[in-house]
C-alpha positions in Angstrom: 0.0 0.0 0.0 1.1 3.4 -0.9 2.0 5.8 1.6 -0.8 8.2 0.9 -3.1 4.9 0.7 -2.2 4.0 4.3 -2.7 7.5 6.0 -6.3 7.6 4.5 -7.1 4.5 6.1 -5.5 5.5 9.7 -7.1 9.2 9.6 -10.7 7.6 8.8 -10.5 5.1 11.2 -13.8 4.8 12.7 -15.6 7.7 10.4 -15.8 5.3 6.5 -14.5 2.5 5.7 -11.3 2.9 2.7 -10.3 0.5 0.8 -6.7 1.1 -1.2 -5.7 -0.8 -4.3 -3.5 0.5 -7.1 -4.7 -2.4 -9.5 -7.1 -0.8 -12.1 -9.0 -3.5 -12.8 -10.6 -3.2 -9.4 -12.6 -0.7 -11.2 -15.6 -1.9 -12.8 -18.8 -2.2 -12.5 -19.7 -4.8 -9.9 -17.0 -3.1 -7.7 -18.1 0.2 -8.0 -21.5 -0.9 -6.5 -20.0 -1.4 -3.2 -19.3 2.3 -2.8 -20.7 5.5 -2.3 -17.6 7.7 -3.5 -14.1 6.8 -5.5 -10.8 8.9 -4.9 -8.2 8.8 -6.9 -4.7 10.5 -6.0 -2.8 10.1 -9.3 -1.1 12.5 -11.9 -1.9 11.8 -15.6 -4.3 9.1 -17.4 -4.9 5.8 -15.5 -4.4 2.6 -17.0 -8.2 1.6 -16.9 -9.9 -0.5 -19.6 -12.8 0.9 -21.8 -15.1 -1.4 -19.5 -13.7 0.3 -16.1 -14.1 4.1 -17.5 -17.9 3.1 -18.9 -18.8 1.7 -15.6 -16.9 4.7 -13.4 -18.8 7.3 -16.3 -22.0 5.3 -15.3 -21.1 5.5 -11.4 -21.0 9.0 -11.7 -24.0 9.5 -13.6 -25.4 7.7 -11.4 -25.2 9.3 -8.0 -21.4 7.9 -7.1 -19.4 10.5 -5.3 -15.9 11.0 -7.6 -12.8 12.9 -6.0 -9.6 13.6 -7.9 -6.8 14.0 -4.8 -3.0 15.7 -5.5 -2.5 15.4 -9.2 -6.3 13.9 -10.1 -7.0 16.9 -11.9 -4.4 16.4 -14.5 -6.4 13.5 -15.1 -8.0 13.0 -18.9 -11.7 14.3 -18.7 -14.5 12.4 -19.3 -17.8 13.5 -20.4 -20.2 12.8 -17.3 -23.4 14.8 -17.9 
């Protein structure tokens, strides 16, 4: 686990429960469902497969809460709306 990916857990101990992974494939559809909100703390385009960005696009659209942390913002942009 990254650093930043264990201080997220240990600050939110006891207010949400964080789970940490740096595998991309962890994000698709049948995943997403287990969450109310994603965060990503990245710079630049992840490696995510068409399937993962249609299911995080539809997570979104959907109600799913979506945070870009550090360098998230430099991430590519997706059409949500």
């Amino acid at each position: 686990m990254s650093e930043f990916g264990a201080s997220m857990t240990e600050c939110s101990k006891g207010r949400l429960v964080v789970d940490c992974t740096q595998d991309c494939s962890q994000i698709n559809a049948e995943n997403l469902q287990k969450y109310d909100a994603v965060l990503f703390y990245t710079t630049g385009e992840l490696p995510i497969s068409a399937d993962g960005r249609a299911a995080l696009i539809e997570f979104v659209r959907g109600g799913g809460g979506f945070i870009g942390y550090g360098g998230g913002e430099g991430a590519r942009s997706y059409a949500i709306g």
